[in-house]
TIDREN-398528 format. One record per residue: residue in one letter; x, y, z of N, C-alpha, C in turn. Coordinates in steps of 0.02 Angstrom, whole numbers, plus 32768, in hexadecimal, padded with zeros to 4 digits. Layout:
<bamis>
AXYZXYZXYZ/...
</bamis>
This chain:
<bamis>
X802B7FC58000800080008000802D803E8000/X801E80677FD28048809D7FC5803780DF7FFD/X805B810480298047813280418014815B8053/X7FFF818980177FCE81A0800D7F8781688027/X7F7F81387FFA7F4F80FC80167F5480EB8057/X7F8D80F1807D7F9380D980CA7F6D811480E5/X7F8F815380CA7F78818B81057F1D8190810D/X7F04817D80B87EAD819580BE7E98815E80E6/X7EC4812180DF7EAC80EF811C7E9A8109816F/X7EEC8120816E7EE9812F81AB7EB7816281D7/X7EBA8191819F7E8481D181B37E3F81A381A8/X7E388179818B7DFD816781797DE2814181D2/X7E13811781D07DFE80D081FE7E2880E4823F/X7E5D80FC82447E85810382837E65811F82BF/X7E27814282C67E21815E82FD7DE8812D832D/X7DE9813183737DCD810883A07DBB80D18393/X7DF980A283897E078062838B7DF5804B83CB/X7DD9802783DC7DC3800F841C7DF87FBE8406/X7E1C7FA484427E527F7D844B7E1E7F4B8473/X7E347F1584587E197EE184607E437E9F846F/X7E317E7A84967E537E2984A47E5C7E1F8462/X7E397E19842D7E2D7DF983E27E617E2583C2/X7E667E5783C47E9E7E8683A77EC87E7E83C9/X7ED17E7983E47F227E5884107F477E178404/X7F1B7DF483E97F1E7DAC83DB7F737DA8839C/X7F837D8183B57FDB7D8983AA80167DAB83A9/X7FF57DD383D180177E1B83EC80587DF0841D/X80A17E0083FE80CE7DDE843680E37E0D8474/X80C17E4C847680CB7E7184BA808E7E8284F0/X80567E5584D8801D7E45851380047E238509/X7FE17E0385277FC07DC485237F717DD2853A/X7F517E0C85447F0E7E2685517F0F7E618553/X7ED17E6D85637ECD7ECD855F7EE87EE185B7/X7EE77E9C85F07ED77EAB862E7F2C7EB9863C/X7F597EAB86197FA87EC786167FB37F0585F7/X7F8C7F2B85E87F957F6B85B77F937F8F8604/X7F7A7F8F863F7F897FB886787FE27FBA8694/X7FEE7F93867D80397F95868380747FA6864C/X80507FAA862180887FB885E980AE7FD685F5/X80EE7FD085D18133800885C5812E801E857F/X8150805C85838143806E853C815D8049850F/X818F8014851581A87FEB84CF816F7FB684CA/X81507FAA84FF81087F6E84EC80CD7FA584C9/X80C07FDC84EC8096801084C880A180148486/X80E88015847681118036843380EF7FDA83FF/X80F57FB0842680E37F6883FC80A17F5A8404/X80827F7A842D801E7F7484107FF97F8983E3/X802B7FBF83DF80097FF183B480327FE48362/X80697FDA835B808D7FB58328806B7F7E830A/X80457F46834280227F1483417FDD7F1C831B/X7FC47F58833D7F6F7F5D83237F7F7F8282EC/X7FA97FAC82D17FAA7FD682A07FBF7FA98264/X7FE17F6B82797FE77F3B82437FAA7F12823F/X7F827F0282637F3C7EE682607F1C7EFB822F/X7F167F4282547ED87F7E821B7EE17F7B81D8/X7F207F9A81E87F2C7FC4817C7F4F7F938166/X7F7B7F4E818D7F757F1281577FBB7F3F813E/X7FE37F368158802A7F5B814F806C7F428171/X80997F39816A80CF7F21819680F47F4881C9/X80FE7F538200811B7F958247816A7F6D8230/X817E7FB7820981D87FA5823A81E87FDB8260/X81CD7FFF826081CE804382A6818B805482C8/X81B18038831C8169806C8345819F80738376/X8182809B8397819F80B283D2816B80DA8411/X817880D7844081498100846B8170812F8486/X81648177847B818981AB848A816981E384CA/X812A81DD84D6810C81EB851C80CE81CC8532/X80CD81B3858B80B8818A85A0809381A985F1/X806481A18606804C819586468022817B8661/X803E8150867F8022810E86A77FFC811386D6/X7FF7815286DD7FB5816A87257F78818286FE/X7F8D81A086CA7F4781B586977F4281748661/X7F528131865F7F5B810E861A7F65812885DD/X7F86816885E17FAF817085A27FCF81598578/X80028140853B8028813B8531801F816384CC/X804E817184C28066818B8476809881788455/X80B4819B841380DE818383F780D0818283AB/X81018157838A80F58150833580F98110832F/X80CA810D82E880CF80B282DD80D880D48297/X810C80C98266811480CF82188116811F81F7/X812D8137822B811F8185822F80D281A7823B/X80AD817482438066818E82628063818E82AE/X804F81C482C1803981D28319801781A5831F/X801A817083677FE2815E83897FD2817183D2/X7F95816C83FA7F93818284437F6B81228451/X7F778111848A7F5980E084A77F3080FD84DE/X7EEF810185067EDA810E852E7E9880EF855A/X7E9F80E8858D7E6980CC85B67E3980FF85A9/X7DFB80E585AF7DCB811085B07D7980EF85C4/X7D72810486027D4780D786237D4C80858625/X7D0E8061861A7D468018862E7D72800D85DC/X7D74803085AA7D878013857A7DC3802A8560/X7DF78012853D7E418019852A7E36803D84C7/X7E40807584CA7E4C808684807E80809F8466/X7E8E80A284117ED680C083F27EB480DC83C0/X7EE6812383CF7ECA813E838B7F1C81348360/X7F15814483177F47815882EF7F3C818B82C4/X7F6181BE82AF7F6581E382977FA8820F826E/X7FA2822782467FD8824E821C7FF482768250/X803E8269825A8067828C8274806D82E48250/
</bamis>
């Protein structure tokens, strides 16, 4: 998928991803959504690498998580040069992605 096609994806489909056991499913840096309360940002940096390869059906050789807080379930960063945020939000876990 050429660029341009990734990004209308992304703008298209990337926002309030609600994270799921099922979307997690072969994820090698969690094993449920009930470990995302503990993450570090290099497991943050590989969920979101993880689901962003789910979605748009693309291969991650760069993510990284570049700010994080664990008292608000924050976490951020880039997956492919696209922004993502991970966040709790009432009982449920979502990611957005977006154009850096």
């Amino acid at each position: 998928m050429d660029h341009t096609a990734l990004s209308a994806k992304v703008k298209a489909e990337g926002e309030g991803v609600i994270i799921t056991d099922a979307m997690l499913e072969g994820c090698s840096f969690v094993d449920s959504i009930d470990e995302l309360f503990e993450m570090e940002p290099d497991n943050a940096a590989g969920v979101a690498g993880h689901i962003f390869s789910k979605i748009f059906g693309v291969k991650v050789e760069q993510s990284q998580c570049d700010g994080f807080n664990l008292a608000a379930m924050e976490w951020s960063g880039t997956v492919e040069g696209y922004e993502f945020e991970i966040i709790k939000d009432g009982d449920g876990w979502f990611i957005d992605f977006s154009e850096a």
